[in-house]
N, C-alpha and C positions, 0 to 999 in steps of 0.2 A: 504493500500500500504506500503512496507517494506523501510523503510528508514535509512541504518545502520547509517549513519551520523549522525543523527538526536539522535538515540539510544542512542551511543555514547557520546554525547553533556549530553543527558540526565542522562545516567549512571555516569557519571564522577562528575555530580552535585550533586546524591545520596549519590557516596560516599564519596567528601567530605563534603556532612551536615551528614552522617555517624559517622568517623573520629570526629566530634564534636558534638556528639550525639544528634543530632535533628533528632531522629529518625521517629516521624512522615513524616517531608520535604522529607527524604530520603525515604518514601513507596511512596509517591506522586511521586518521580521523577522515582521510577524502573518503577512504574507499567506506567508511561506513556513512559519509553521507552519500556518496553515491547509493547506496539499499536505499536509502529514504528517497533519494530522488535520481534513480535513474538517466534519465533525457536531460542534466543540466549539464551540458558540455564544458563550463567554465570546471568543475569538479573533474573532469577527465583531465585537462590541460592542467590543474594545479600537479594530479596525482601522477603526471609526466612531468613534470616539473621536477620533483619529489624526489624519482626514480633515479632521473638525471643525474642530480647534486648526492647519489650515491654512489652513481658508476653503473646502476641497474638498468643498458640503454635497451633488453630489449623488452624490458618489461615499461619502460617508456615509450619505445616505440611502438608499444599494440594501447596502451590507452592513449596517446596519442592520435592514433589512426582512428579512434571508437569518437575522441573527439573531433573528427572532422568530419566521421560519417553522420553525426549531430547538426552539423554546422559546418558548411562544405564553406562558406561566404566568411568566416572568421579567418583573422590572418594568423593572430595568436598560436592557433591550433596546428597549421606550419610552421612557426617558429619554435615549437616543442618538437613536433615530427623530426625536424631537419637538424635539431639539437640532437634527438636522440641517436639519427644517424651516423652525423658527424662523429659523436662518439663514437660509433661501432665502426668507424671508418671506412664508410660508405658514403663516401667523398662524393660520385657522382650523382646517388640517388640524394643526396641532400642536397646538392646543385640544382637538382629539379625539383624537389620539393620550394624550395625557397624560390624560383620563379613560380613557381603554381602560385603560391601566396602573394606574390607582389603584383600578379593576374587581378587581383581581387584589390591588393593595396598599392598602387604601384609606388605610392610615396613614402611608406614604410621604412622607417631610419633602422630599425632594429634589422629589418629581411635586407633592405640593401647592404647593410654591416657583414652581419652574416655570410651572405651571397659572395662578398667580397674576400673575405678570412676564406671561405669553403676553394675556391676558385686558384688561393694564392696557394691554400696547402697540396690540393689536388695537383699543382699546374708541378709543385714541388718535389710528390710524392711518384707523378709520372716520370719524374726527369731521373729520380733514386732509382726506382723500379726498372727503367728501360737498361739505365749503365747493371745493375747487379742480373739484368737477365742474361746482356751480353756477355757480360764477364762467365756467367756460365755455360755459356753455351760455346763462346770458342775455346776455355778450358774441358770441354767433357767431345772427346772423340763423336760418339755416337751422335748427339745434337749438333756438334758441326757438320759433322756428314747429311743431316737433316737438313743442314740449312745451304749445305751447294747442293742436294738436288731440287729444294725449290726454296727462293730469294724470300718467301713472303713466309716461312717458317717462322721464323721470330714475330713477327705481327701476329700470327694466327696466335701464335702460342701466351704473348703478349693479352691480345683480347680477350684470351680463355682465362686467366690468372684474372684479370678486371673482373670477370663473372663473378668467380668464385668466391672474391673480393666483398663485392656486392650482396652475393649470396650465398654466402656460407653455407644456410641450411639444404641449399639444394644441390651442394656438391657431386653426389655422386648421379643426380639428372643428367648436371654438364659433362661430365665424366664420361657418361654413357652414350652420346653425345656427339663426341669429340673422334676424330681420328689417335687410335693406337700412340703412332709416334710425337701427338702433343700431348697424351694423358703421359708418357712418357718423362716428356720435358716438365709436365707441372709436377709431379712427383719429383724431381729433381730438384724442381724449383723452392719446393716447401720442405724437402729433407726425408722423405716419409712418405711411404706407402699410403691411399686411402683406405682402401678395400681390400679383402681376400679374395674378392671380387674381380678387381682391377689385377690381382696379381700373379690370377691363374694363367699359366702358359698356354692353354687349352682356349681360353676365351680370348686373347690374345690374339692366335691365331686365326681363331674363328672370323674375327675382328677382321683383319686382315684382309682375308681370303675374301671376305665379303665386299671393303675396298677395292680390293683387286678386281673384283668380277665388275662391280659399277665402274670401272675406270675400260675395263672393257667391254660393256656392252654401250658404254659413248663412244670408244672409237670405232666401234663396229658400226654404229649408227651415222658417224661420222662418214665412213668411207662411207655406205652406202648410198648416202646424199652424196658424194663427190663419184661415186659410179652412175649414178643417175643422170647428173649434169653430162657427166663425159658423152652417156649415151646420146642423151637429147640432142650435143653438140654433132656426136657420128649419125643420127639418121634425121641433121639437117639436110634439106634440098639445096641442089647449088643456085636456086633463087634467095633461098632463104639465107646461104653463105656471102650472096654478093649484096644481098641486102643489107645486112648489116655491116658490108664495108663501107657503104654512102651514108649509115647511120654515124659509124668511126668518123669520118673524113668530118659527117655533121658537127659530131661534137668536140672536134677540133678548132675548127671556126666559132661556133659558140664559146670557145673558154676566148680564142681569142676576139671576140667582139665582130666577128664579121659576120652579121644575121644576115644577109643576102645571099650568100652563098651557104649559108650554115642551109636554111629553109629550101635551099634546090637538094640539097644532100640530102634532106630528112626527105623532099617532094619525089625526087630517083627511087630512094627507100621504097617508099608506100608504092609508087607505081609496078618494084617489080614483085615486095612481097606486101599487097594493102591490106592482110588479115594480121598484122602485129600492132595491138593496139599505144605500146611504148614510142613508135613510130611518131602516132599523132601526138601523142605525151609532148614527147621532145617537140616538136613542129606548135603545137599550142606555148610552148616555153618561150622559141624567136620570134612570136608576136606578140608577145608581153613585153619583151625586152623594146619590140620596136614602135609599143605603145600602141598597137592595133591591136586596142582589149575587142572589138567587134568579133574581129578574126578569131582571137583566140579562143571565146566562147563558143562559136560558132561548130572552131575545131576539136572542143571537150566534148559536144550535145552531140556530136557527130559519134566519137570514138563512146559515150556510151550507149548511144543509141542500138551499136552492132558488138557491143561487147560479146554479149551471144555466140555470133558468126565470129571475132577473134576470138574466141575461146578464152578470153580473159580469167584472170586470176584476180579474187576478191581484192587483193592488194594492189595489185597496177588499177583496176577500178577508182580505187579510194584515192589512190594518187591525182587519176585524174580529175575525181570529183575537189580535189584540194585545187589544182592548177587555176580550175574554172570559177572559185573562192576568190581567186588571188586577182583573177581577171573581174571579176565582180567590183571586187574591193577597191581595186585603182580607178573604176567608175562612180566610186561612193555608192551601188548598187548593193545598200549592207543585206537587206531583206534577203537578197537573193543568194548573196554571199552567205549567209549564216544556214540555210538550207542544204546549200550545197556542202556546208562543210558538216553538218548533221549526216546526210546523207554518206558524206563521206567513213562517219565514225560506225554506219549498219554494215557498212563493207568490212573496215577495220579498226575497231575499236582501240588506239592508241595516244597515250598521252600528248605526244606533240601535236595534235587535228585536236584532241581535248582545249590545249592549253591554245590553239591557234581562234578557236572558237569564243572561248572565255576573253580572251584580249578584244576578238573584233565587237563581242554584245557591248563591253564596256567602254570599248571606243565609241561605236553607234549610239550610245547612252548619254556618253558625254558630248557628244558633237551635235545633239537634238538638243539638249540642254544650252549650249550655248548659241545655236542659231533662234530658242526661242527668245533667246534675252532682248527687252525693249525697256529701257531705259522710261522712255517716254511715256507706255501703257501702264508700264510699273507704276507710272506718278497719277495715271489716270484712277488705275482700283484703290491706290492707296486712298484718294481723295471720295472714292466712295467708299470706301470702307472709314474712311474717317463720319461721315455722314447717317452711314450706319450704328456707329456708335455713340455718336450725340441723339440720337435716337432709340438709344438702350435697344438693336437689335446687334444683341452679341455673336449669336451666330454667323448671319449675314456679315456681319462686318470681318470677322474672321476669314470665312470665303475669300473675300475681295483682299485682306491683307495674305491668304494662302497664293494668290493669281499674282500677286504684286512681287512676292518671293518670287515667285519663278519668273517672273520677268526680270528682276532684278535683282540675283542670290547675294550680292555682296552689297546691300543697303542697309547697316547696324538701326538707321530708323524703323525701318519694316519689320525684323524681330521685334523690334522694343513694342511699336503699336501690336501686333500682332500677339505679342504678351499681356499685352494690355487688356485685350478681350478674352484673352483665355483664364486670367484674372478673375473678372467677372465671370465665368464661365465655370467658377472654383476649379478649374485643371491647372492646378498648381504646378506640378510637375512639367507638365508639355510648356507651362509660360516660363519658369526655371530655367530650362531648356534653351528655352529663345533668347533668353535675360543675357546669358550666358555668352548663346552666340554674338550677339550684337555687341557685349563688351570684347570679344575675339575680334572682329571686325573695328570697331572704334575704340580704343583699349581710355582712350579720354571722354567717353557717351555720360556723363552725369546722371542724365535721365536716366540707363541703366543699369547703375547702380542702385537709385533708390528705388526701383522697380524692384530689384534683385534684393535687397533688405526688407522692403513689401512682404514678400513673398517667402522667403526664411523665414517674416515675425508671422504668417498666416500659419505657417506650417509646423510655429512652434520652435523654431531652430536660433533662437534668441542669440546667441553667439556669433554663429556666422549671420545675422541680420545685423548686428552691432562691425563687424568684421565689412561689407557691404556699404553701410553708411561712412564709416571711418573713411572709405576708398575716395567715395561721391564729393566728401568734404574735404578731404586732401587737394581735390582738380578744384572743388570750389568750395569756399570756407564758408560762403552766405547763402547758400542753397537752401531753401527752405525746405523744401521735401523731405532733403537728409538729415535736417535737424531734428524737423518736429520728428520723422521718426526716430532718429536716433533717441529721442527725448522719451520719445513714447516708448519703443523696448529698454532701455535703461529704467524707468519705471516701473515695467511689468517684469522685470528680472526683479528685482527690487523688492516687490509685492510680495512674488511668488517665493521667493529666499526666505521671507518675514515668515510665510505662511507655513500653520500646520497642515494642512491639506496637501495630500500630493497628485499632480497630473499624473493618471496614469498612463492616459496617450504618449502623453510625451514621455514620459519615466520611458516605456517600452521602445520609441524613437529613439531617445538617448542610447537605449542601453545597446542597441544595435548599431548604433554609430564607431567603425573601428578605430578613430580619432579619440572619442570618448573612451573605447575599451583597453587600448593603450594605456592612457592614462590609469585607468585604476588599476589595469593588473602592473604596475609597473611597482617593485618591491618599494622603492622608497616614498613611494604613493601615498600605499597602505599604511603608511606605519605615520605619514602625516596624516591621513585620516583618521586614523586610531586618536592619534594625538589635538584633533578638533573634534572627534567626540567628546571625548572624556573635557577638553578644553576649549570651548568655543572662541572663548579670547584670542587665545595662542595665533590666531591668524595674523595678527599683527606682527608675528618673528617672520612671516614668509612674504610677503610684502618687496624685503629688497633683493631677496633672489627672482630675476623677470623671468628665469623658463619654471619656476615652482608655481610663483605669483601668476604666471600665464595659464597655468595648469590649470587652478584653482580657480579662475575665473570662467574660463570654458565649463569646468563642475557646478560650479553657479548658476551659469548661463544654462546650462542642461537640465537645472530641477535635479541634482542627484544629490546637490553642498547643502545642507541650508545653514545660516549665519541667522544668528540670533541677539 
């Protein structure tokens, strides 16, 4: 049964035998308020904490892990993770844990520190590790002979040492795994047998033999694709031999630039052999080149029209549906270019027609976005939509500042109105959003800034709305807007710090805030919280420290402090 009271009680006990490093008392007291309250992730993160400051990383790193399955969105809970592994010295999996977290935080002083320390010891521990491998491996006969019959021995075997590094518990996976002569070389490596397993000569062998056979049923596969060729080559026709001599000569003159005579080479070609459909491939190629996209189109629709009759291969297909993309493309004919290179990916589904597709939608996307830009229409909806909202129709007005964006994306005014009725509209967030943009765009827009402190004090974000006004009045000292708000949220902090009632809205905003949550899990946080409970005065000693005094005023500003 879930008891947060109880948790609570318990947690607060943890961390203060925490704070004075009794750290056993304090695994005792998370994990039993963990019974009480299961789902509170901060309880996971302390009791990783706890583990940590023992040396216990991997019992740290599984409530760690409980805590992010909690709370995927908290950074904290990576900066125990990445803690834990760092310990275990799993250098690189703590390298990516700590960018996951800074996905969520990118500003995070603690994950970028971290990130940093992780990165210098890794970069350190690879440059030890490479010199003591080599050192073994041209002192030990048998691994240097490994590594002249093939160069990339030392890496492979390298890689596999990272694994196992990484993963310890899954050693004898990688092991099983691995080619014979690197489990070999890691045995070497570590001093020490894994397995009885590993170290049968029977299974060894077996190993082997098994290598052996997949190394030749690729060459066998091998040759057989190079006997196939050969044939195809012996029961060509001697039309089909002199064909692709004028194809040769073709593509001589094409590297060297001389498309006139390249295009009678490729035109000889097709005349004497016209079912190769690479023929017209090349031939569509030197009318690209000579900027006759008509032609070359003309020469794609053609070659696949009779794919068929050449007995085309789905891949020379796709090719030429790519050719006739590219001839599209140089006409700005995207619609048609994008189909064809669709088409082109049924025939053959490969990353570069993927990635040649994805480039053209985004080009096509961006290039219709900027031929709709009008400056001047931009001024016309704004003016209705300003007309609109001196008429309290929010909606409407919105529309016409949505048309006036698109006419005009880089106008910091157009967010700010446009904010302005989403305001009114209570879509705090989507006007946030805009506020934002617009101070991107005009980074000195006065107007919004006090838009943008509006809209923190709506939402409750009292700090950064104070953070906001401060900006507006820095560009202009006399602004009214940003006073009276400023005047107004310094009042309503004020209140609500005086007050025994607590927002719970906001309590639960706050508490999700990772800025906010920084701050309180941060050890010497806690211990001056501790220390304004018991003494509410005592805030006058932290005053002329500005990152403490900074601290505690965001607390304030959050509804978490209150000053009495």
């Amino acid at each position: 049964m879930v008891n947060k009271e109880e948790a609570q009680r318990l947690k607060e006990l943890g961390n203060k035998c925490f704070q004075e490093g009794k750290y056993e008392e304090s695994i005792k007291y998370f994990s039993d308020a963990i019974t009480n309250d299961p789902l509170d992730h901060v309880l996971y993160s302390n009791l990783s904490g706890a583990f940590s400051s023992l040396g216990r990383f991997y019992e740290a790193l599984e409530s760690a892990n409980k805590c992010i399955s909690i709370k995927k969105d908290w950074s904290k809970g990576y900066i125990r993770k990445g803690c834990a592994e760092h310990g275990l010295r799993q250098l690189s999996n703590a390298e990516k844990t700590y960018l996951e977290g800074l996905k969520i935080d990118p500003n995070n002083k603690s994950l970028q520190d971290a990130l940093s320390k992780v990165r210098n010891e890794n970069m350190l521990e690879n440059a030890q590790l490479v010199a003591h491998l080599n050192n073994i491996i041209e002192n030990d006969p048998q691994l240097k002979s490994y590594k002249e019959e093939n160069n990339n021995y030392p890496n492979e075997l390298l890689n596999t040492i990272k694994s196992i590094n990484s993963n310890p518990m899954n050693i004898r996976f990688i092991l099983s795994t691995c080619h014979p002569k690197i489990s070999e070389g890691v045995e070497k490596f570590f001093g020490f047998k894994f397995s009885a397993e590993g170290n049968d000569p029977e299974e060894r062998q077996r190993q082997q033999r098994e290598e052996e056979e997949r190394k030749k049923k690729k060459e066998e596969e091998e040759r057989k694709k190079k006997e196939e060729e050969e044939r195809k080559k012996l029961n060509r026709t001697p039309e089909q031999i002199q064909a692709d001599e004028h194809k040769l000569k073709g593509n001589e003159f094409y590297k060297q630039k001389k498309f006139d005579e390249a295009l009678k080479e490729y035109e000889q070609a097709i005349e004497i052999n016209p079912n190769d459909i690479m023929y017209h491939y090349n031939k569509a190629a030197v009318y690209i080149e000579m900027k006759n996209y008509e032609k070359a189109i003309e020469t794609c629709l053609y070659a696949i029209e009779n794919r068929y009759n050449f007995k085309a291969e789905f891949v020379q297909v796709a090719k030429v549906y790519n050719r006739l993309a590219i001839s599209y493309i140089n006409m700005k004919k995207y619609d048609q270019a994008i189909e064809a290179y669709r088409k082109s990916l049924v025939e053959d589904n490969n990353r570069a027609t993927r990635n040649a597709l994805k480039e053209l939608e985004r080009r096509k996307e961006k290039e219709e976005k900027e031929a709709y830009i009008d400056p001047i229409k931009a001024e016309e909806h704004k003016n209705k939509g300003n007309e609109y909202f001196k008429n309290n129709d929010f909606p409407n007005a919105k529309k016409e500042y949505d048309e006036a964006i698109r006419r005009n994306p880089n106008d910091a005014k157009l967010y700010s109105n446009r904010a302005a009725a989403l305001t009114k509209l209570i879509e705090y967030p989507s006007a946030l959003e805009d506020v934002i943009k617009a101070i991107e765009l005009d980074p000195n827009f006065v107007k919004a800034y006090s838009r943008k402190g509006n809209l923190h004090f709506f939402m409750k974000d009292y700090y950064k709305a104070l953070q906001a006004y401060n900006k507006g009045l820095e560009l202009d000292p006399n602004n009214k807007e940003c006073l009276e708000g400023y005047q107004r949220c310094a009042l309503k902090i004020d209140e609500m710090s005086k007050s025994e009632k607590v927002d719970e809205e906001q309590f639960k905003k706050s508490m999700a805030d990772p800025e906010i949550q920084q701050i309180i899990s941060d050890p010497q946080f806690q211990i001056i919280l501790q220390k304004l409970n018991e003494n509410p005065n005592s805030i006058s000693e932290y005053i002329k420290d500005p990152k403490i005094f900074n601290g505690l005023q965001k607390l304030i500003a959050a509804g978490i402090l209150k000053v009495r």
